[in-house]
RODRENVEX-213302 format. One record per residue (C-alpha): residue in three letters; y, x, z. Coordinates in Angstrom, 3 decimals, padded with zeros to 6 digits, m for minus. Each point is the difference from the previous one (the first is absolute). Layout:
<atoms>
+---------+----------+----------+----------+
: residuo :        Y :        X :        Z :
+---------+----------+----------+----------+
:     ALA :        Y :        X :        Z :
...
+---------+----------+----------+----------+
</atoms>
This chain:
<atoms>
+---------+----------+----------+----------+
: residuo :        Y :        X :        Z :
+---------+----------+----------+----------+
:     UNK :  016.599 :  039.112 : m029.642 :
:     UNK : m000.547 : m003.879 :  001.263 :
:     UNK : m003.152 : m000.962 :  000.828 :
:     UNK : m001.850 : m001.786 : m002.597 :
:     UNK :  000.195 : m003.621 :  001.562 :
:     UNK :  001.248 : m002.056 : m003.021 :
:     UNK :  001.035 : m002.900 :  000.680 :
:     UNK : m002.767 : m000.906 :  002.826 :
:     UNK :  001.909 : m000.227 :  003.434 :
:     UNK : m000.427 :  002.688 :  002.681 :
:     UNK :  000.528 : m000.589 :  003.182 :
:     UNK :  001.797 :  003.721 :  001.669 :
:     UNK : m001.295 :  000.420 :  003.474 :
:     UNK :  002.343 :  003.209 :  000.002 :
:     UNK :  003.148 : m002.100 : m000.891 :
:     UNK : m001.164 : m002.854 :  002.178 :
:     UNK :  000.668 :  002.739 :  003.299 :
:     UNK :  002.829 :  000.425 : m001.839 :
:     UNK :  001.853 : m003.429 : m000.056 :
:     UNK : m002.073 : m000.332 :  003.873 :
:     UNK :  002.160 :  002.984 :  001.205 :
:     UNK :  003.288 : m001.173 : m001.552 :
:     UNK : m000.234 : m003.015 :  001.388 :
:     UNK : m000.507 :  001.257 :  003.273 :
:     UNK :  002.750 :  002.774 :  000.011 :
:     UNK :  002.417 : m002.336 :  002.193 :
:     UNK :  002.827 :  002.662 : m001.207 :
:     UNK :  002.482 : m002.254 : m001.793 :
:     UNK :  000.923 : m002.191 :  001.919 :
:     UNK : m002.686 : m002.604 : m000.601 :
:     UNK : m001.128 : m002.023 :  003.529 :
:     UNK : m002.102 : m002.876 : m001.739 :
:     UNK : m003.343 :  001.598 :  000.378 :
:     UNK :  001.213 :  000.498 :  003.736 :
:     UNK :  000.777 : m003.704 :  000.606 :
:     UNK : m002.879 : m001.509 : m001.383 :
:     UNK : m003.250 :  002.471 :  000.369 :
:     UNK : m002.454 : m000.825 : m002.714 :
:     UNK : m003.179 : m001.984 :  000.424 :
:     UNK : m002.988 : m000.951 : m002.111 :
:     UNK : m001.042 : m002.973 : m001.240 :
:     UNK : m003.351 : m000.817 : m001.931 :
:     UNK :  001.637 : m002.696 : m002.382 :
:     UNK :  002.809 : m000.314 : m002.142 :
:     UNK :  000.916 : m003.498 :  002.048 :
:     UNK : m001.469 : m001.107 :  002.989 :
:     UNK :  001.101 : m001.267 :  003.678 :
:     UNK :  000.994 :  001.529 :  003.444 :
:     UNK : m000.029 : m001.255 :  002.995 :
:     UNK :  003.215 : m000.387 :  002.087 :
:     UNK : m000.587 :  000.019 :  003.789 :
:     UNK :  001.918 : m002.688 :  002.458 :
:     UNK :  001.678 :  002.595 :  002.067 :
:     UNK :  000.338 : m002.967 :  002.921 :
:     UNK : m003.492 : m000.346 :  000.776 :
:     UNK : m000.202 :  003.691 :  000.848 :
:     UNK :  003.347 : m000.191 :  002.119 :
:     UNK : m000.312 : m003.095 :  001.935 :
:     UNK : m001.852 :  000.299 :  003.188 :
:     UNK : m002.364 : m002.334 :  001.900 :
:     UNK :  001.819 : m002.750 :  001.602 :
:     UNK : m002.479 :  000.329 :  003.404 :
:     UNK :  000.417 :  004.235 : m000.809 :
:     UNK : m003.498 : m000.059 : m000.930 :
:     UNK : m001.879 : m000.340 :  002.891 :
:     UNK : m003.248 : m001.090 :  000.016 :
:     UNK : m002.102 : m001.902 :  002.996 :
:     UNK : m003.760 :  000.288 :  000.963 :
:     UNK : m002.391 : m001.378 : m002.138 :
:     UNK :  002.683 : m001.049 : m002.641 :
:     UNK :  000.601 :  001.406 : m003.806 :
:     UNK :  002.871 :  001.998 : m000.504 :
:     UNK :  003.258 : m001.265 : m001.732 :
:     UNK : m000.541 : m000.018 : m003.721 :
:     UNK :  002.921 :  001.468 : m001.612 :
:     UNK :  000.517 : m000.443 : m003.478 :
:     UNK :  002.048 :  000.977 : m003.003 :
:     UNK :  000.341 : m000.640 : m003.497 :
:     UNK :  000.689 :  001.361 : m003.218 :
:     UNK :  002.025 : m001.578 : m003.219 :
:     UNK : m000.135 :  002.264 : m003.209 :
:     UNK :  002.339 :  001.250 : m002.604 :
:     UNK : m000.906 :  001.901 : m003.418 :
:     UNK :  000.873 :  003.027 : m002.193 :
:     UNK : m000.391 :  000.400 : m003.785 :
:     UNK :  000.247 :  003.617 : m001.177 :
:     UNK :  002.346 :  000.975 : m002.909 :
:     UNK : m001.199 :  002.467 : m002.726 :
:     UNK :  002.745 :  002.761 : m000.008 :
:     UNK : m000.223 :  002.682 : m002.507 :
:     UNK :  001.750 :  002.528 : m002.334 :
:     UNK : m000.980 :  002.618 : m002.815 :
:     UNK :  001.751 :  002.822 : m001.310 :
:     UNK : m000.594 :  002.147 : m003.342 :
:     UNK :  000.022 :  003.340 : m000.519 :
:     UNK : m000.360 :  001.069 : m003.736 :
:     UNK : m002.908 :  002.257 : m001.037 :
:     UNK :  002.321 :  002.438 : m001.009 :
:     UNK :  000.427 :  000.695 :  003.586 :
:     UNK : m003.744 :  000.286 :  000.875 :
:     UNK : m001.114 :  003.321 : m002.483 :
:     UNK :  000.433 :  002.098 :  003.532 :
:     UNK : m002.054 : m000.911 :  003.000 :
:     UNK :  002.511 :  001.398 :  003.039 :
:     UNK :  002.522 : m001.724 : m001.853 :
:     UNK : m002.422 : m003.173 : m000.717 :
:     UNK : m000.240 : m000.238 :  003.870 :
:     UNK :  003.539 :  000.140 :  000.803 :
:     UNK :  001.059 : m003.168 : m002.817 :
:     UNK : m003.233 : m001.937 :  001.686 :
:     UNK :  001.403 :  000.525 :  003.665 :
:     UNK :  003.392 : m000.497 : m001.175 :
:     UNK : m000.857 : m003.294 : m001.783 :
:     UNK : m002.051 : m001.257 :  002.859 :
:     UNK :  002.947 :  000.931 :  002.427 :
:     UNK :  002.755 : m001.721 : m002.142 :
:     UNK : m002.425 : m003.285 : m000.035 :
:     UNK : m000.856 : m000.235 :  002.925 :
:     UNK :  003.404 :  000.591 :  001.216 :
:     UNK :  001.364 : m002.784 : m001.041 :
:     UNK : m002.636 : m002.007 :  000.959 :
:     UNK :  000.798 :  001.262 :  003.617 :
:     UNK :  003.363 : m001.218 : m000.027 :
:     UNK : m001.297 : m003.368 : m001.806 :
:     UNK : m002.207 : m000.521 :  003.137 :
:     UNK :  002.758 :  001.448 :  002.376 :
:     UNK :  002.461 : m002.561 : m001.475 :
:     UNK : m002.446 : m002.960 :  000.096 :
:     UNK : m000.430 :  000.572 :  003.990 :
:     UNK :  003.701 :  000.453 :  000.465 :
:     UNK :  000.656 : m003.597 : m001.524 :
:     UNK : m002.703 : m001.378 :  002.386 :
:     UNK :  001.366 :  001.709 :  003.511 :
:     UNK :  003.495 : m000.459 : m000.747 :
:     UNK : m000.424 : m004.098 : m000.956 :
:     UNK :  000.714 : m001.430 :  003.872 :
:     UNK : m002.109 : m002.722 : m001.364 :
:     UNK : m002.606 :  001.875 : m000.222 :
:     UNK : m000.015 :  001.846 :  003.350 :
:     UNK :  000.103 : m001.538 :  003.348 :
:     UNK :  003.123 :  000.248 :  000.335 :
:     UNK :  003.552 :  001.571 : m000.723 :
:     UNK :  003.629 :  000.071 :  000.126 :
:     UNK :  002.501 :  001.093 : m003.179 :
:     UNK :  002.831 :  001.652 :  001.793 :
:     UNK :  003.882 : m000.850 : m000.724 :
:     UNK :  003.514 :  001.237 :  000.439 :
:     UNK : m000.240 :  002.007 :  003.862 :
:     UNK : m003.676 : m000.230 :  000.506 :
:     UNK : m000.552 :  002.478 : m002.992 :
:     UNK : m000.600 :  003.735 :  001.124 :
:     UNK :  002.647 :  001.458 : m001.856 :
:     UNK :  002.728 : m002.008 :  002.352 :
:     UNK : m000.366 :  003.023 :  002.966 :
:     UNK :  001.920 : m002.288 :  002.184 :
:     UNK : m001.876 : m002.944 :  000.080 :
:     UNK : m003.594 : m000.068 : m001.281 :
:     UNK : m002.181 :  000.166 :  002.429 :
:     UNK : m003.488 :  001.929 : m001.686 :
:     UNK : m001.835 : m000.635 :  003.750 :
:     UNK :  000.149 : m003.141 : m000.247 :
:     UNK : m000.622 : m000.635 : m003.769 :
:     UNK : m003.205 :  001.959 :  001.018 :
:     UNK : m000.483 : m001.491 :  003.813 :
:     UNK :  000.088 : m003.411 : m001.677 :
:     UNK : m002.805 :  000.978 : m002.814 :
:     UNK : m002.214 :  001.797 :  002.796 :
:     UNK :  000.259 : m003.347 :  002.329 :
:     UNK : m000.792 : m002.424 : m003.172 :
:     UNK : m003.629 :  002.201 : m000.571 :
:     UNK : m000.331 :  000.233 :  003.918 :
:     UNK :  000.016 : m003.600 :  000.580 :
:     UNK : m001.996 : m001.528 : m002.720 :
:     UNK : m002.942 :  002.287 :  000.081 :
:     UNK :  000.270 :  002.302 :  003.294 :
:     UNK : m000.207 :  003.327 : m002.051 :
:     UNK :  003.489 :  002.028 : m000.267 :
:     UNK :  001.538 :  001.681 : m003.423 :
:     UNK : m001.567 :  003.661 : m000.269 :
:     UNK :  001.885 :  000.318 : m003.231 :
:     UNK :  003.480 :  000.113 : m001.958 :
:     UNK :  000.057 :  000.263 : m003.410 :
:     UNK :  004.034 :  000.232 : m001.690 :
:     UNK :  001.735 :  001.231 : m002.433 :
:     UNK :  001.600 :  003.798 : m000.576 :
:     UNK :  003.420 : m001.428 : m000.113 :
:     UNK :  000.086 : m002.491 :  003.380 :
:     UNK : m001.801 :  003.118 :  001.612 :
:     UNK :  002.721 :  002.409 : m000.415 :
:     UNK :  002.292 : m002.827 :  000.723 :
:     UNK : m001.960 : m000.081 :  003.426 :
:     UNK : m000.223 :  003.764 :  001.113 :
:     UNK :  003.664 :  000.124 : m000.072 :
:     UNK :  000.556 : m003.392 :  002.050 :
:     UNK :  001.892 : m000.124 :  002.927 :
:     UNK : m002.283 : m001.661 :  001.676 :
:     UNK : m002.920 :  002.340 : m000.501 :
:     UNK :  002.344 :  003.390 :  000.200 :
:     UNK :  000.724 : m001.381 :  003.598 :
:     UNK : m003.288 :  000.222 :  001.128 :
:     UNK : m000.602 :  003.086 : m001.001 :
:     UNK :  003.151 :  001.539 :  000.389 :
:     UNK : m001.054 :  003.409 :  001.651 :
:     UNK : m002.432 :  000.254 : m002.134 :
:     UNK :  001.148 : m000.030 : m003.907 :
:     UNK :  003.067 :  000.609 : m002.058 :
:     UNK :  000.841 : m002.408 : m002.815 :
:     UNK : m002.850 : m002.062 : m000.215 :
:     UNK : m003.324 : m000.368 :  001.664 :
:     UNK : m003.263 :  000.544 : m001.395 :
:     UNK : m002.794 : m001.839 : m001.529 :
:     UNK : m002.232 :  000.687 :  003.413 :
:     UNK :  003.234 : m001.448 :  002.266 :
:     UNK :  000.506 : m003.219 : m001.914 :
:     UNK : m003.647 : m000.478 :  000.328 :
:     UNK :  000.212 :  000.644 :  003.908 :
:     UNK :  003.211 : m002.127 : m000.010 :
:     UNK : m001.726 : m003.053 : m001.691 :
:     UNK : m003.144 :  000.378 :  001.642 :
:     UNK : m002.088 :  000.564 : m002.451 :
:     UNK : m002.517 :  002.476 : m000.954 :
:     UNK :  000.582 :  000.619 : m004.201 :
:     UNK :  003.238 : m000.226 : m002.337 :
:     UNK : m001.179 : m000.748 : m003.123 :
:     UNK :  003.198 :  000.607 : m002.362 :
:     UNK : m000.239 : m000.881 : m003.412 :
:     UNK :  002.324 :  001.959 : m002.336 :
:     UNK : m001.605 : m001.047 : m003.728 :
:     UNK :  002.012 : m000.853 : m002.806 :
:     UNK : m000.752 : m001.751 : m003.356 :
:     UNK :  001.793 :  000.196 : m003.552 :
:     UNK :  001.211 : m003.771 : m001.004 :
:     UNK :  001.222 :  001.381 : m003.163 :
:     UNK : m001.046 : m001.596 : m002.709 :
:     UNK : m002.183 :  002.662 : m002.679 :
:     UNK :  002.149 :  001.972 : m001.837 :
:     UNK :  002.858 : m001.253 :  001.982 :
:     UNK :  001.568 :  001.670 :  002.381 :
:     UNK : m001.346 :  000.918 :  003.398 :
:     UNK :  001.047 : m001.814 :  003.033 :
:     UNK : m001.659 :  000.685 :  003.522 :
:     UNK : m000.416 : m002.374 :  002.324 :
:     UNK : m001.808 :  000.018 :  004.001 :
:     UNK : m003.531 : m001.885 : m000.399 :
:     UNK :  000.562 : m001.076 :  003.456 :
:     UNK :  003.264 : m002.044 :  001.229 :
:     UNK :  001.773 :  001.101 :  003.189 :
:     UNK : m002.635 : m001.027 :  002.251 :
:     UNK : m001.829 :  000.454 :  003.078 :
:     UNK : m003.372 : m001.595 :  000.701 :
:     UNK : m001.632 : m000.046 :  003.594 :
:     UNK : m003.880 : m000.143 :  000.286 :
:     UNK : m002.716 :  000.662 :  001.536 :
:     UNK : m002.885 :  002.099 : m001.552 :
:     UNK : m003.334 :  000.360 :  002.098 :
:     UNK : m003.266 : m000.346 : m000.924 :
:     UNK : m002.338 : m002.856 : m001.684 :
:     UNK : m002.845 : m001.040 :  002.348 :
:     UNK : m002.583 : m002.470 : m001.494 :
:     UNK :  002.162 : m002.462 : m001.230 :
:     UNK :  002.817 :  000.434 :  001.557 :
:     UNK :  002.643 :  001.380 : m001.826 :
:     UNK :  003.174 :  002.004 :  002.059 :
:     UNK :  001.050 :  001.293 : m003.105 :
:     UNK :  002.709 : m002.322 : m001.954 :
:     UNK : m000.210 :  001.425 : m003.583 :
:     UNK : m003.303 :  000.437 : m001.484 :
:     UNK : m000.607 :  001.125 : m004.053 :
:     UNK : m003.149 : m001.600 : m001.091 :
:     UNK : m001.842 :  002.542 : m001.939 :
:     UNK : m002.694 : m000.995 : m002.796 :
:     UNK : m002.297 :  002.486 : m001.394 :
:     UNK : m001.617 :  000.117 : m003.728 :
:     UNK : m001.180 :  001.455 : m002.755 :
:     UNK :  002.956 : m000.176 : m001.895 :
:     UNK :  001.846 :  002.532 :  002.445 :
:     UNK : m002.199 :  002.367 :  001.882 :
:     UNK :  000.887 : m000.483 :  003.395 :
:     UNK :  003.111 : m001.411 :  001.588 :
:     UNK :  001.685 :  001.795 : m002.412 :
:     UNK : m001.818 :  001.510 : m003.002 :
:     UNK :  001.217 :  001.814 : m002.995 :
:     UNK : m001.747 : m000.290 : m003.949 :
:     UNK :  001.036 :  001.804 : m003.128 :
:     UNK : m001.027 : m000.577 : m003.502 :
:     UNK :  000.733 :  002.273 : m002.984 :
:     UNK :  001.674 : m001.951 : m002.759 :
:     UNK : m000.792 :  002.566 : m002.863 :
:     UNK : m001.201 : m001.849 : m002.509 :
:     UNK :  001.378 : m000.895 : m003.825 :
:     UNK :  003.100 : m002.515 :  000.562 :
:     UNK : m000.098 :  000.844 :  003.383 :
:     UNK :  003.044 :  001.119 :  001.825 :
:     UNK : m002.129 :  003.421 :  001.188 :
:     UNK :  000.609 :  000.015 :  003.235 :
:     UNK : m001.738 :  000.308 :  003.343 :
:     UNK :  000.751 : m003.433 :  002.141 :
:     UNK :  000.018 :  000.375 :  004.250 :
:     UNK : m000.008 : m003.378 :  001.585 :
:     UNK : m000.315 : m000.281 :  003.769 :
:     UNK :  000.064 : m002.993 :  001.920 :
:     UNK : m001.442 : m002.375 :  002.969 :
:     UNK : m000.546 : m003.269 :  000.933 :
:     UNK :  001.898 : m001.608 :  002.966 :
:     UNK :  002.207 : m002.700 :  001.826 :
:     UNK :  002.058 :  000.623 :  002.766 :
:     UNK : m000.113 : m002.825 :  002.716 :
:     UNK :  002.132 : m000.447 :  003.729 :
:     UNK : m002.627 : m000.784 :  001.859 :
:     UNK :  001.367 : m000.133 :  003.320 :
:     UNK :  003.616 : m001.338 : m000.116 :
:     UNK :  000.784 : m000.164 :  003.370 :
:     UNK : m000.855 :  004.053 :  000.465 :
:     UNK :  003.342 :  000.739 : m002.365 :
:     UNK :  003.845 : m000.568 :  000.378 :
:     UNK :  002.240 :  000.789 : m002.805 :
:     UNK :  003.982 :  000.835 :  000.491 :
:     UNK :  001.993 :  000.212 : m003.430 :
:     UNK :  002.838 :  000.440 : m000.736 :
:     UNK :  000.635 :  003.050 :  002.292 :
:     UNK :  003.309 :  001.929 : m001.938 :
+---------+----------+----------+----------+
</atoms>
């Protein structure tokens, strides 16, 4: 049987690991947690600083050198700021108590519940991040390829120097070079089978090349390939499936955050409270009173705002097929 809660709220540490661990699976296709790593914040609004990135790259006009008895060169830098405002994002489910009189089965409609919420959260988040990275107004730059330059014209796209172009953009505005590639399933099968890539590697695969090779071809160390769909079908409608991600490829570079110094471009502001137990907490209630609907209610959500915090670390090609 349910646990005698009433109506009082519970928060489920046991379902909490539950929607932590699905939202950390990675398995379908889902790259947003990837492309902008999570990081607390102790109010729901606030300020961060953004670093000039010239003060740290321009060097000392007399290359710093310093004469007896004198001070050394002061060399300073400064800091503007931007800010964040975190988003409540939640959803419940209901299981009826009907489904609750046996406890294994009790367990499975709880995870189940929690999965199915949480879920779609996931690809709320997913989708909210793939609107930010693929707007070129939002990154440092990008290009929207046309007619030849797309990848799917074998004889005269050029991927190299889509991606030489991107690397050389993050290269010469902050010194640091793209470590990372995220894309899209369809533009990276479109890729392994180029003739430009098959070339290179020739003696060494059949009809495409792998994952590992386009990574070594590009010169960069991960592939992140993003493969999730979403239904647009209205409820009770039919389905229709569509890619949450465009034809895309994004350049950037992902290292870490020293002091305040961010080398990361995408960051997801993270606020923590009591109305969701950590990042991302899970509560039920029992709904089992007269005129209730007699159900058991799982809600799970967190408390965020995802932010490009470092423009000039990300380049963005669309329009890739």
């Amino acid at each position: 049987m349910p646990e005698a809660i009433g109506n009082a709220v519970h928060a489920d540490r046991p379902l909490t690991n539950i929607a932590v661990e699905a939202f950390n699976t990675g398995e379908d296709g889902l790259i947003g947690d990837m492309l902008a790593p999570g990081v607390s914040v102790k109010k729901s609004s606030d300020t961060y600083y953004v670093i000039d990135k010239g003060a740290f790259l321009r060097l000392s006009s007399d290359g710093a050198k310093r004469a007896p008895g004198t001070a050394a060169r002061r060399k300073l830098w400064s800091v503007s700021s931007d800010q964040y405002s975190v988003t409540n994002y939640a959803l419940a489910g209901e299981i009826p108590v009907e489904y609750l009189t046996d406890a294994d089965e009790a367990i499975r409609h709880r995870e189940n519940t929690t999965r199915n919420v949480v879920g779609d959260l996931r690809l709320q988040q997913e989708k909210r991040i793939s609107n930010l990275v693929t707007s070129i107004s939002n990154v440092g730059s990008g290009v929207t390829l046309t007619g030849g330059n797309k990848f799917t014209d074998f004889v005269n796209s050029n991927p190299l120097g889509v991606v030489n172009t991107a690397q050389a953009f993050i290269r010469s505005n902050t010194g640091l070079i793209a470590t990372d590639m995220a894309i899209d399933w369809d533009t990276a099968k479109i890729l392994r089978q180029h003739p430009q890539l098959l070339d290179r590697f020739k003696y060494t695969s059949g009809g495409e090349v792998t994952m590992g090779q386009l990574a070594e071809f590009f010169d960069v160390k991960n592939i992140h390939v993003a493969h999730a769909i979403e239904n647009t079908g209205e409820e009770g409608l039919a389905d229709s499936m569509s890619g949450i991600w465009p034809n895309f490829m994004s350049l950037f570079h992902k290292g870490m955050n020293v002091g305040l110094q961010t080398k990361t471009p995408v960051l997801r502001m993270q606020w923590t409270t009591t109305a969701f137990q950590g990042n991302f907490g899970v509560k039920r209630k029992l709904e089992d009173d007269a005129g209730d609907k007699h159900v058991e209610v799982i809600e799970a959500g967190h408390y965020q705002d995802e932010k490009i915090v470092a423009r000039d670390l990300i380049y963005t090609v669309l329009g890739t097929l």
